[in-house]
N, C-alpha and C positions, 0 to 999 in steps of 0.2 A: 504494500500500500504506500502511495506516496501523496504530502499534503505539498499543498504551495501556499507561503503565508507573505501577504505584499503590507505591511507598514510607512504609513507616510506622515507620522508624527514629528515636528521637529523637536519636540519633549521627549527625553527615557521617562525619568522621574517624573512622578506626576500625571502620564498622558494615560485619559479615559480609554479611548479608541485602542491602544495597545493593553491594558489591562483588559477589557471584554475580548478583545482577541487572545491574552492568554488563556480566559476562562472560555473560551472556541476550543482552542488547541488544545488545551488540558485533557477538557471530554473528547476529544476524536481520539485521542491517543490514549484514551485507558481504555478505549474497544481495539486500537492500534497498536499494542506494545511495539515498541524496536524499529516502524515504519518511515520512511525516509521524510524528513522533512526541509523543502528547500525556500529558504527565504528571499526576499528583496525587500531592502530597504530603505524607501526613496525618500523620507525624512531625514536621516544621517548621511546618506549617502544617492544625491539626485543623480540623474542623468542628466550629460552634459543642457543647456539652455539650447544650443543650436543648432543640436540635434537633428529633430523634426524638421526643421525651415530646409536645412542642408539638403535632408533625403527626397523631400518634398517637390522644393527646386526641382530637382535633378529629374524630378519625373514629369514633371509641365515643360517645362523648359526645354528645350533642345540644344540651347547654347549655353548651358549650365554643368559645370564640371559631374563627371559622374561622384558617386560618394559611397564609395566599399565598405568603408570601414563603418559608416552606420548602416549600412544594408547588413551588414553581419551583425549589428545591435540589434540588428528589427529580426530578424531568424532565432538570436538566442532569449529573446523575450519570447517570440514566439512558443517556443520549446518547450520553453522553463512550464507554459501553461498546459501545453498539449500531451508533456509528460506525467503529468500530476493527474491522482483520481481524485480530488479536494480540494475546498478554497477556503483560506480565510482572508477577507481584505478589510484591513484594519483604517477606514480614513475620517479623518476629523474634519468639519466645518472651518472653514479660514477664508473672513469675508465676505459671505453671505454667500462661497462656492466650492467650485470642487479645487482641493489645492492643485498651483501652478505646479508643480511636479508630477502627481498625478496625471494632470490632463496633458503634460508632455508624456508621459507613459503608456498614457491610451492611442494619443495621437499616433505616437509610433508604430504601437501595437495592429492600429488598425490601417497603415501601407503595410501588415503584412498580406496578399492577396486570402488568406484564409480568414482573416479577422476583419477586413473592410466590409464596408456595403456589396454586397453581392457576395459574401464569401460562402463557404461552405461547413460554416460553424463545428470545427473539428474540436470541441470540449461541450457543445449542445448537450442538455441532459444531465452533466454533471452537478452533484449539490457542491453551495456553496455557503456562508457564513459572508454578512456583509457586518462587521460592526462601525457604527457610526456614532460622532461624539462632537454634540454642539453648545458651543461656551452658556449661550440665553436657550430664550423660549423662542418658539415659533410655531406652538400649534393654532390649535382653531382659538381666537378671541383675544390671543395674545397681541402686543402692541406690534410685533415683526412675524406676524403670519405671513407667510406667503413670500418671506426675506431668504429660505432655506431654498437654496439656486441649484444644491450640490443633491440630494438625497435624489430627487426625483431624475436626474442624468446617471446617478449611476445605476438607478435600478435599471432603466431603459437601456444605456449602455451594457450591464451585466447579464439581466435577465433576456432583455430583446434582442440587441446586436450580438451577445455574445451565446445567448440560449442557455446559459447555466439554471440549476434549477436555487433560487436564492432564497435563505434564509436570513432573517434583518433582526439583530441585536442594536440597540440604539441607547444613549444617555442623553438629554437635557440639562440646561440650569449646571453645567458643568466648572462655569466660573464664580460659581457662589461662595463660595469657602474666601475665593480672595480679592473677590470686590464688596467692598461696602456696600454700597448701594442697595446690592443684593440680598443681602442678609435675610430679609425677612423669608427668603426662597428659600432657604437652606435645608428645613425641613423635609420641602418636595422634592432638592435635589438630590439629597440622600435617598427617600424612596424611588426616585426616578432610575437613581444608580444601579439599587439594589435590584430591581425589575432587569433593569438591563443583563446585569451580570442573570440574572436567571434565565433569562431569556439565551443568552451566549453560551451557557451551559449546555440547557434545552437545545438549541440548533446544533450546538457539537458534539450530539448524540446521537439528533438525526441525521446527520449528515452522514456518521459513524457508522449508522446503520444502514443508510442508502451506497454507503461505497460497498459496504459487505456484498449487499444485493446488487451492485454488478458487477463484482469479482467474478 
């Protein structure tokens, strides 16, 4: 069995999105003993900014230097996913979107002709563990409803574009502990937390159990 775990926290300490991703990883792997697990970690370690533009170019363009060495970034992204029977992706709210690193990883991801628009969804099917951790609120009646730019692209990108079968562990009110302001939330973000991490449990069970079933 092999998981693929993507973190794009620029926090260790501290970060929601990587703690529900532990408690993902945790549960897959007490049904997984010993199972390979390969990470990316575009928080500590992004991929380069120019990237995308570079490989991009190069394919509109005709008068645009070719670009190898990121065509082999976009093959070993590829891999890394097509190899893996499991997902945990770990991304946090930054900005009311999906983070700049991130959305250069997708971007990449999707000139590979398997991953773009028209591809042939070669991980379709697969489960997946999205956890997701946003500083405030933004549900229904809150003052930045509708502010959350990043949740509803990656499900679409994850679940649609990429056909993964996606499970969503989520936290709220995640900056309460260390803005004043907030204080008075403190209480819901703690239960907001503790749901999540149950919920992150929860999906990396199932997830644990839907890899079994298509071993």
């Amino acid at each position: 069995m092999h998981l693929f775990r993507l973190d794009a926290s620029i926090r260790v300490a501290g970060s929601v999105s990587r703690a529900l991703a532990d408690t993902a990883e945790q549960a897959w792997l007490a049904e997984h003993p010993g199972a390979t697990v390969t990470r990316r970690d575009l928080g500590l370690s992004p991929l380069p900014a120019d990237l995308w533009a570079n490989a991009a170019r190069s394919r509109v363009d005709p008068t645009a230097p070719p670009a190898p060495d990121t065509d082999a970034v976009v093959a070993q992204l590829a891999a890394e996913l097509i190899e893996a029977d499991a997902y945990v992706f770990a991304i946090p709210l930054y900005n009311w979107g999906v983070p700049a690193h991130v959305k250069s990883w997708l971007d990449l991801l999707m000139l590979n002709p398997h991953f773009g628009a028209g591809g042939d969804q070669p991980i379709s099917g697969r489960p997946a563990v999205l956890a997701l951790s946003r500083g405030g609120g933004y549900g229904p009646g809150t003052p930045r409803e509708g502010w959350d730019h990043a949740s509803p692209y990656l499900r679409r990108v994850f679940g649609d574009v990429f056909g993964l079968e996606l499970h969503v562990a989520e936290a709220e009110l995640t900056l309460a502990d260390v803005t004043p302001a907030m204080a008075p939330l403190r209480g819901l973000a703690a239960d907001l937390l503790r749901t999540g991490h149950e919920h992150a449990a929860a999906h990396g069970r199932r997830v644990a159990a839907l890899t079994h079933a298509a071993a």
